[in-house]
N, C-alpha and C positions, 0 to 999 in steps of 0.2 A: 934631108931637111929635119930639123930639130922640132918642136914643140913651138920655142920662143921664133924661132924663123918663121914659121908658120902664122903664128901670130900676126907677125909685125907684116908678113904678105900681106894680110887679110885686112889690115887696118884696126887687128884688133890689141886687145889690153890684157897683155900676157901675165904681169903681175896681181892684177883684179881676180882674173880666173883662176893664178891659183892661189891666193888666199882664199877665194870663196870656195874654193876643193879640195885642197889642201898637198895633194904631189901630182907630179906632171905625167905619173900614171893616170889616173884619177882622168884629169885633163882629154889626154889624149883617146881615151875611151870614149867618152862620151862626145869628144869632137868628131872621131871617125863615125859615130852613129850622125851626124847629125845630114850628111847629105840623103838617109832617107827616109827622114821627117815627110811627111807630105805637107807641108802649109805653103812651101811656095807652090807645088803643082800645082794645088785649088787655087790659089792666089790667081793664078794665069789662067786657069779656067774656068772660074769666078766672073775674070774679064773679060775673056774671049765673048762668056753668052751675058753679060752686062747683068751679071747679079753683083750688084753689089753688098748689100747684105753679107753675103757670102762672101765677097773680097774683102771687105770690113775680119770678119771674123777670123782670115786665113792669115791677112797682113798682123792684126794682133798677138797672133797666136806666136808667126813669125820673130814678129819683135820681141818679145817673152823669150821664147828661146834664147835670141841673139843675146838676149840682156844677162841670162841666166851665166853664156859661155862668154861673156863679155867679147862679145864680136861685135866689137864699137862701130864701124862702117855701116855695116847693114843693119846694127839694131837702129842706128839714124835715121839710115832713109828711109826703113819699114815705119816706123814711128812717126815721119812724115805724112808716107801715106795713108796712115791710120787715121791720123787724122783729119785727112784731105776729106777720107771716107766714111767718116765717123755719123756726118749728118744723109746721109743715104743713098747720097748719090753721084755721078761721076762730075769734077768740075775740070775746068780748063786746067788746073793746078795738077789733077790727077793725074795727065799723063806723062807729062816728065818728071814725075813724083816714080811710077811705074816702072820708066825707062831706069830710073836710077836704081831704083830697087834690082832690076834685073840683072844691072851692069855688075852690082855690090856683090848680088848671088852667086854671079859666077864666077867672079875673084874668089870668093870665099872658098868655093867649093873645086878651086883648082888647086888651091893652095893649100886642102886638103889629102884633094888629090894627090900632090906632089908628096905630102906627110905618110900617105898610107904607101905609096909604090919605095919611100925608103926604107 
């Protein structure tokens, strides 16, 4: 799998990332570090013990990321749930805000997957 395949798995914006990087070295570096970020763990275990505070801060951080490697998918729905979370606490809105997040993450990071095992 290429860089740009990869990309377009993940829903994200392969031309953004490398103008803002500038070669597909570049890219690919810092894509392969990205599954071990810890912001989604905390994100999930944030939620698990209902800190939100802390889901707040783990979802932004997340979004930051995605936004940086332009991983359009999931910088969305992190961005969703940031803001679901933003006033402190959990709403009805939240948790299929979560589910999508989760769903987004692990697209992301299979399609990662796939990039580093070629």
């Amino acid at each position: 799998m290429t860089v740009r395949e990869c990309y377009e798995a993940m829903g994200a914006d392969y031309e953004e990332v490398l103008r803002r990087l500038a070669n597909e070295e570049r890219v690919a570096r810092f894509l392969l570090k990205f599954s071990s970020d810890e912001s989604f763990a905390g994100l999930v275990k944030a939620v698990e013990e209902s800190d939100y505070e802390v889901a707040f801060r783990a979802a932004h951080t997340l979004k930051g990321i995605c936004l940086n490697l332009s991983i359009t998918r999931l910088a969305e729905s992190s961005s969703a749930l940031t803001e679901s979370l933003r006033a402190g606490g959990w709403s009805e809105e939240a948790g299929p805000l979560f589910e999508r997040v989760k769903d987004d993450y692990s697209q992301t990071v299979q399609a990662i997957q796939m990039l580093k095992n070629d």
